[in-house]
C-alpha positions as CSV (number, residue, x, y, z in Angstrom):
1,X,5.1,60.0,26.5
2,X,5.8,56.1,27.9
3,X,3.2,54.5,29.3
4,X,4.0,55.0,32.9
5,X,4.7,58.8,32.7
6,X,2.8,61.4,34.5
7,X,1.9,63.2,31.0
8,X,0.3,59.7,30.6
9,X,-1.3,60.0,34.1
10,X,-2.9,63.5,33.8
11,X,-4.0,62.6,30.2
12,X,-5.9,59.1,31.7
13,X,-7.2,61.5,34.8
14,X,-8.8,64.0,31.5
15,X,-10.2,61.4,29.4
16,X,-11.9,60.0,32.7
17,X,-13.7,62.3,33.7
18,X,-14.8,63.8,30.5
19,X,-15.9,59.9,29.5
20,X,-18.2,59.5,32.6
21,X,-18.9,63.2,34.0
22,X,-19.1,65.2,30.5
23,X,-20.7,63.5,28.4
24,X,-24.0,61.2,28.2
25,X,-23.7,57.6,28.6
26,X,-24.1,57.1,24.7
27,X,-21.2,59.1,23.6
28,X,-19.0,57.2,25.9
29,X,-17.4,55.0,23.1
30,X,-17.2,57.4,20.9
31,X,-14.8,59.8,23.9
32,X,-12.9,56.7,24.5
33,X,-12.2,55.9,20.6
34,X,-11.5,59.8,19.9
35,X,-9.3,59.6,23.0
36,X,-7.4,56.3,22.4
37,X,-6.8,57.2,18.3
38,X,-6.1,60.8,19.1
39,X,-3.2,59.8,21.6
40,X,-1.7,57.4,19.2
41,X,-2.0,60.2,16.7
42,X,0.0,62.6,18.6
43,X,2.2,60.2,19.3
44,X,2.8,58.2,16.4
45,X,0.6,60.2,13.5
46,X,2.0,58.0,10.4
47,X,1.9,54.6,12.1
48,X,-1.6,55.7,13.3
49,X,-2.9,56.3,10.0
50,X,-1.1,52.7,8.8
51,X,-3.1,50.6,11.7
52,X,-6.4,53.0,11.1
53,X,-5.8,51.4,7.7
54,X,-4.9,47.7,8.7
55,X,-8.0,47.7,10.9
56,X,-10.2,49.2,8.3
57,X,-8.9,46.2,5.7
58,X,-9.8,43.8,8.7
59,X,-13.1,44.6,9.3
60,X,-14.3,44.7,5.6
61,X,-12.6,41.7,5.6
62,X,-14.3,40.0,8.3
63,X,-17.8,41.5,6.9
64,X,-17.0,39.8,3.5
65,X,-16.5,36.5,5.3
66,X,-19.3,36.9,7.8
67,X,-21.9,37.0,4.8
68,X,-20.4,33.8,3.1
69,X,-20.2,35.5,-0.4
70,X,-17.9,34.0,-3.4
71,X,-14.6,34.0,-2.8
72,X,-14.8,34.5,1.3
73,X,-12.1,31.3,2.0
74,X,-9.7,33.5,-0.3
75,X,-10.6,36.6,1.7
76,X,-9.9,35.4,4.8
77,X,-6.8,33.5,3.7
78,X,-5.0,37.1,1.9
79,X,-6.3,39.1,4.9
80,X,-4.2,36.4,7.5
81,X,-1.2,36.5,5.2
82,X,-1.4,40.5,4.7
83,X,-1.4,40.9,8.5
84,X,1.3,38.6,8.8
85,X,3.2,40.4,6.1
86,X,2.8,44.2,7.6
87,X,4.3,42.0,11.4
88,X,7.4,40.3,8.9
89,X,8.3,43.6,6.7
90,X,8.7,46.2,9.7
91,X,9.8,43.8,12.6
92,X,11.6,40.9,10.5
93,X,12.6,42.6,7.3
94,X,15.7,43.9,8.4
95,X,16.9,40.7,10.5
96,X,16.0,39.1,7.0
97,X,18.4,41.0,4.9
98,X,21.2,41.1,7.5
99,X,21.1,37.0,7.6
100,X,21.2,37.1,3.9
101,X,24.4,39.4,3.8
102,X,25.9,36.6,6.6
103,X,24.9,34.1,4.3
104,X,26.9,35.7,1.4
105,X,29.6,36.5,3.2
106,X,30.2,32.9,4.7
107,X,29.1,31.4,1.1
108,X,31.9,33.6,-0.4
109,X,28.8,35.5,-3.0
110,X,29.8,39.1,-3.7
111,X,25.7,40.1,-3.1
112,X,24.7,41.9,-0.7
113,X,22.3,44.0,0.3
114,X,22.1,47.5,2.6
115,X,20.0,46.9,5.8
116,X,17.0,48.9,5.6
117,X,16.0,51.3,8.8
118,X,12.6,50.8,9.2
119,X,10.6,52.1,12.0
120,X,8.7,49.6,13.6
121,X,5.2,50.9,14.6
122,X,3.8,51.1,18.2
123,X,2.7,47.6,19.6
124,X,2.5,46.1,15.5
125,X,3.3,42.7,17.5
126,X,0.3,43.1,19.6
127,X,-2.4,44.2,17.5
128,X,-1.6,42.1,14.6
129,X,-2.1,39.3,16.4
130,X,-5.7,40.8,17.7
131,X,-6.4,41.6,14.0
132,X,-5.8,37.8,13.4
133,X,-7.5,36.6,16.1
134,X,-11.1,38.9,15.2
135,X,-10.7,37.3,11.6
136,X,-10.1,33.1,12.7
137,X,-13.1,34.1,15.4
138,X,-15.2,35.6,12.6
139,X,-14.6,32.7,10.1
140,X,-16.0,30.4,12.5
141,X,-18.8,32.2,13.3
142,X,-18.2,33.3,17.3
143,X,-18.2,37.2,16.7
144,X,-21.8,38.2,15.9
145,X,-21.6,42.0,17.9
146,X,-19.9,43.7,14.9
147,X,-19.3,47.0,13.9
148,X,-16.5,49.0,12.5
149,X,-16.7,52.1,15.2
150,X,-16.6,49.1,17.9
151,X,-13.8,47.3,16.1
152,X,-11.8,50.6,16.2
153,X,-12.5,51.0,19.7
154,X,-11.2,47.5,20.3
155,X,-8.3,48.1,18.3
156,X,-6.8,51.7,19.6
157,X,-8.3,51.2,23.3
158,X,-4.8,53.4,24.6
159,X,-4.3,51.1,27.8
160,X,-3.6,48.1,25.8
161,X,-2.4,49.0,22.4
162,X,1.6,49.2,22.9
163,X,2.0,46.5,24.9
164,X,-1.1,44.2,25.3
165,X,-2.8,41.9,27.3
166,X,-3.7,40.5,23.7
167,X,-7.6,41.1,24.5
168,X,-9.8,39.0,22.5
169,X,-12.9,40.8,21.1
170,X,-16.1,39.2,21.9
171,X,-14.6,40.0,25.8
172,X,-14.1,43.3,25.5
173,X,-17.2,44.0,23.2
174,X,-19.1,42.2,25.8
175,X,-18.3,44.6,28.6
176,X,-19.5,47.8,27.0
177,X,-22.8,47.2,28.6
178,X,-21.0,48.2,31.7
179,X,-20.0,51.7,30.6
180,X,-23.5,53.1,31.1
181,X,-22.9,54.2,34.2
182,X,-20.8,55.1,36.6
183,X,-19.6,53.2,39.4
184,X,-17.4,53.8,42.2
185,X,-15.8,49.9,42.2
186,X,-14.2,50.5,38.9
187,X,-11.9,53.2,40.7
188,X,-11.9,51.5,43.4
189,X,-10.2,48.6,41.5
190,X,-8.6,50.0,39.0
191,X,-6.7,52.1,40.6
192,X,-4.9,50.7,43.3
193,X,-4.1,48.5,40.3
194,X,-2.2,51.2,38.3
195,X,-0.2,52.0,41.8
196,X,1.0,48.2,42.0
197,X,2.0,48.4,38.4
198,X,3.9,51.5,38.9
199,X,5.9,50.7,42.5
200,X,6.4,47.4,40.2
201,X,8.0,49.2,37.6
202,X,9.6,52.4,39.0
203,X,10.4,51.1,42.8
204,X,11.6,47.4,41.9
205,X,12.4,47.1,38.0
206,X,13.9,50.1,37.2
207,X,15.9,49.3,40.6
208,X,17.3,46.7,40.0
209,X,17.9,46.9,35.8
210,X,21.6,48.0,36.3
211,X,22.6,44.7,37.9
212,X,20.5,43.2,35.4
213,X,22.5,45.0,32.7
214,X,25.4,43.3,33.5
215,X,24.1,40.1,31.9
216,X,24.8,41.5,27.9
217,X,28.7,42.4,29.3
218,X,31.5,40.3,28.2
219,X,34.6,39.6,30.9
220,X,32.8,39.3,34.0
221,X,33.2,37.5,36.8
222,X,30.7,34.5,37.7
223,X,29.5,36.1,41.1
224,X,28.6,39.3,38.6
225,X,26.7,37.1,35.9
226,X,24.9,35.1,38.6
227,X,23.5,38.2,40.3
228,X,22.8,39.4,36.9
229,X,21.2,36.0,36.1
230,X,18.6,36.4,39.3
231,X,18.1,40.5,39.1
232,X,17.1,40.1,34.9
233,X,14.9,37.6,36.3
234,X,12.9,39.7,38.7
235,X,13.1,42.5,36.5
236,X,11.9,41.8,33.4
237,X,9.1,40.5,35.6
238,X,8.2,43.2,37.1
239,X,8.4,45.7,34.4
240,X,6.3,44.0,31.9
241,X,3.6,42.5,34.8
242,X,4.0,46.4,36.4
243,X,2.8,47.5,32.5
244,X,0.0,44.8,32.4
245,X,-1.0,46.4,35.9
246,X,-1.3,49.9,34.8
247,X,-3.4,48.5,31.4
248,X,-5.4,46.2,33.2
249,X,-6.0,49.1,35.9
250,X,-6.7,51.9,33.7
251,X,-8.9,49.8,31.9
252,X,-10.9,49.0,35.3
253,X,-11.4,52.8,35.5
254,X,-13.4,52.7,32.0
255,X,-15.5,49.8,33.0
256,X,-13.3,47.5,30.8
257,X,-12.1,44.0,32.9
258,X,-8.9,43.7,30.7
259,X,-7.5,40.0,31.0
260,X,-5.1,39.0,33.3
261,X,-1.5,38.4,31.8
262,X,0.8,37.0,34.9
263,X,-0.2,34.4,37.7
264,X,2.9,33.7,39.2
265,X,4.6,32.4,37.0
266,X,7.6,32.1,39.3
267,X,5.9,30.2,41.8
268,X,4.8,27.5,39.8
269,X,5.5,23.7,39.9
270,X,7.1,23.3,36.7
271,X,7.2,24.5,33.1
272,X,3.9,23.8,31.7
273,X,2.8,25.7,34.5
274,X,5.2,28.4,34.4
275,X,3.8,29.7,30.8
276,X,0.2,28.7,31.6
277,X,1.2,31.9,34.6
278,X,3.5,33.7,32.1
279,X,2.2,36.0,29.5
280,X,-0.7,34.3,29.4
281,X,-2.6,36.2,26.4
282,X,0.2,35.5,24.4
283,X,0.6,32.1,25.7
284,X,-3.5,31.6,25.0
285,X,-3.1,32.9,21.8
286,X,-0.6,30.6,20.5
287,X,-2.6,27.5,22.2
288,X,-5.8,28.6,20.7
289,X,-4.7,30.3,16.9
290,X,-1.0,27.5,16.4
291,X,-0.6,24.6,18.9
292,X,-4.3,23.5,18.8
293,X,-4.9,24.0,14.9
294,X,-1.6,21.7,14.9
295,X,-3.0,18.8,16.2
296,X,-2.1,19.7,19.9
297,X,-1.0,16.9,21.9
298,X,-3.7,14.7,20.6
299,X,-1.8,13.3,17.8
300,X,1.6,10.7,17.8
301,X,4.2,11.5,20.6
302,X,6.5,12.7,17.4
303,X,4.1,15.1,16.2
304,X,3.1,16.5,19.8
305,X,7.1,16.9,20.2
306,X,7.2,18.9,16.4
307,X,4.2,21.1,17.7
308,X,5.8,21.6,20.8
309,X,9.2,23.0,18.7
310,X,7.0,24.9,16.5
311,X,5.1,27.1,19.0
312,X,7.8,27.6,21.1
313,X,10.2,28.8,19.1
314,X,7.3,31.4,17.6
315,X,7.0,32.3,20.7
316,X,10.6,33.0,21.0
317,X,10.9,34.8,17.5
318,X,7.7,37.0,18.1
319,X,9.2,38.5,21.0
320,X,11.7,40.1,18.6
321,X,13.7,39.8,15.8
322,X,16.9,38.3,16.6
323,X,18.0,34.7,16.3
324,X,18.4,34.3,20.1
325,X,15.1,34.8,20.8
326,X,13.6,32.0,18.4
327,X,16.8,29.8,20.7
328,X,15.0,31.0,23.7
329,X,11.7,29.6,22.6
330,X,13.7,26.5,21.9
331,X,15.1,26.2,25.4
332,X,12.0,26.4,26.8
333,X,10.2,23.7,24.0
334,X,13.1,21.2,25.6
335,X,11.8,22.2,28.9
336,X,8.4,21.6,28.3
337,X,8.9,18.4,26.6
338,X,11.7,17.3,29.1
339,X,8.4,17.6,31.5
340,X,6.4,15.6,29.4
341,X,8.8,12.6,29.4
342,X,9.2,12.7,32.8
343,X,5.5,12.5,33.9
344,X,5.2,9.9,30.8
345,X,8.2,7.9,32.7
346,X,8.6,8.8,36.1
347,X,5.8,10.8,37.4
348,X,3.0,8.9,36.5
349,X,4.6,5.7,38.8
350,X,4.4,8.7,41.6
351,X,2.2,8.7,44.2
352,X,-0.2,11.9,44.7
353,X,0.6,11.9,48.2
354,X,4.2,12.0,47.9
355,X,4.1,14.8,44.7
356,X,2.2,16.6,47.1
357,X,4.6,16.4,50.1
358,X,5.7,19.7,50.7
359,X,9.1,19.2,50.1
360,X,9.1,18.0,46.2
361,X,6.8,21.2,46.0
362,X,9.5,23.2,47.3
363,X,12.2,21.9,45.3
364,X,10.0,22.0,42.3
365,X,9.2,25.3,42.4
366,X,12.7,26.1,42.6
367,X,14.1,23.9,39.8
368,X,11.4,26.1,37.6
369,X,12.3,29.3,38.7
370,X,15.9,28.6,38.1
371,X,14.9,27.4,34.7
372,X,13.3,30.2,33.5
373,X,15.2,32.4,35.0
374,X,18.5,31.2,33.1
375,X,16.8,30.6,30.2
376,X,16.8,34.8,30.2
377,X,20.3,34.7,29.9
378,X,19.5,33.9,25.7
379,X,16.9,36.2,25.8
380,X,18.9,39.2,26.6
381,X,22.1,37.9,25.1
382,X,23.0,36.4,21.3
383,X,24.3,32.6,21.2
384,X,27.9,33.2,22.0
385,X,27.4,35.6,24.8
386,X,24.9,33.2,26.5
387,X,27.5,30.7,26.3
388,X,29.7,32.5,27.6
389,X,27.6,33.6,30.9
390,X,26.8,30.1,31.6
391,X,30.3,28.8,31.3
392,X,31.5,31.6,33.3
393,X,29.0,30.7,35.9
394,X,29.5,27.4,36.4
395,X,33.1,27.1,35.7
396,X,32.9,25.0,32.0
């Protein structure tokens, strides 16, 4: 059952009205974490039982380090590293191996090793990085409304668990104040907000994705790649902001305000702005828990320019594990920093008045959409392929 199925749509409608209609007000929580868990079990049973586990290390975790007893630094380092561990062994493990056996085999070494097949559980990239986040916000002392039965709400909640927004915790523990009682804005919100994200997904992605699929095959003409180039654009898009929809939505219909994860991105001025619209949980994570802890930008020009490379090319790499995608985080980290030496050169010598004309905004907003839009073309694709779609294209 995907997320945007009706089985997924009569099971929401269910656990809705037996949260708010069924039950008294202070048995909500414990519906929606029965609900959310019991889902994931049916789904998924052994990966549930893993992130039960993961999220039961956490939280003792975060307890030890809450109370400042011996050892607590050395807690909360192993408990980063183990979380990080669990994301490198089932997404990276096998990309790991298989790079090694490249290695060999270029090196001329007779050693290899088989390529494991491991199963990657359900949204391991997203609440890893939650698990991390709840332990860096309980180290410095932020998190004081803990619990373990609110922390498993937090981490199974079934909107967001397969495929975010990355909700921090003191947000969505914050809002369960608002789940004493019913109220007819929640529907009212929410779900015109799952319909959006489903006409985005079903009506315009799912449109639209065989033209798109024409970017990953070899031979084609340049007309083919270029509407390719534009229709991945749009459709990747609209699938994953048509999924943040239906979370975000169904949420609403709980009394949960999920946070928002697109603001258009392709409508923005240029690249900084671009991924302050795009993913923007992810994009806020990596700010708050890599870039800033970094240094930021408040350091040398060099080392804003290393931590620039650095977070975008984790950004790249977390979206899967294949090379191209840590070279897609790299094509944007040139982007960004292209940016930044053009406002540190040119722009700043700009007038306000003329940045503002309505003509550079035009053309600026369409020099970063056609960025980002062929940048995609090394998301989908590995190196050479890529290559090959841009030469194609513009006849190298």
């Amino acid at each position: 059952m995907v997320w945007n199925s009706s089985l997924y749509g009569v099971y929401t409608v269910l656990v809705f009205l037996t949260y708010w209609f069924m039950v008294p007000a202070s048995f909500r929580s414990a519906v929606l974490l029965t609900a959310s868990y019991g889902l994931l079990f049916y789904l998924f049973p052994a990966h549930s039982m893993l992130i039960l586990t993961a999220a039961t290390v956490v939280y003792l975790a975060g307890e030890w380090i809450s109370s400042g007893q011996t050892g607590w630094k050395a807690v909360f380092f192993l408990s980063v590293f183990g979380i990080l561990g669990v994301l490198a062994y089932y997404k990276y493990f096998p990309l790991a191996v298989q790079t090694f056996n490249h290695i060999s085999l270029w090196t001329g070494s007779q050693v290899r090793f088989i390529v494991p097949e491991i199963l990657i559980p359900v949204g391991v990239s997203f609440f890893t990085f939650r698990f991390i986040h709840y332990l860096v916000e309980v180290k410095r002392g932020t998190i004081v409304s803990r619990g373990y039965f609110k922390f498993l709400l937090y981490t199974f909640f079934f909107p967001i668990i397969a495929a975010g927004p990355i909700e921090r915790y003191d947000r969505f523990e914050s809002q369960r104040g608002e789940i004493r009682e019913f109220k007819w804005e929640n529907v009212a919100q929410g779900l015109p907000r799952i319909i959006m994200g489903l006409f985005k997904k079903i009506v315009i992605a799912d449109s639209i994705a065989f033209l798109a699929a024409d970017l990953s095959q070899p031979g084609l003409p340049d007309t083919a790649y270029l509407v390719a180039v534009y229709s991945y654009a749009f459709k990747i898009f609209f699938d994953f902001s048509g999924y943040s929809d239906i979370a975000i939505g169904t949420g609403r219909l709980f009394g949960f305000r999920v946070m928002e994860n697109f603001n258009a991105p392709y409508l923005q001025r240029n690249i900084s702005l671009f991924w302050k619209g795009w993913h923007m949980s992810l994009t806020g994570w990596f700010r708050d828990y890599l870039f800033i802890p970094l240094g930021g930008s408040r350091g040398t020009l060099a080392r804003t320019v290393i931590n620039t490379l650095i977070v975008m090319m984790a950004t790249g790499f977390w979206h899967g594990a294949a090379w191209h995608f840590m070279f897609w985080g790299f094509y944007h980290a040139v982007g960004l920093l292209i940016y930044r030496f053009y406002n540190l050169l040119v722009g700043a010598r700009l007038s306000d008045r003329f940045k503002n004309s309505w003509p550079v905004r035009a053309l600026s907003v369409v020099l970063t959409f056609n960025f980002a839009a062929f940048g995609w073309v090394f998301f989908v694709n590995d190196f050479a392929q890529g290559i090959n779609v841009l030469k194609t294209i513009f006849h190298i």
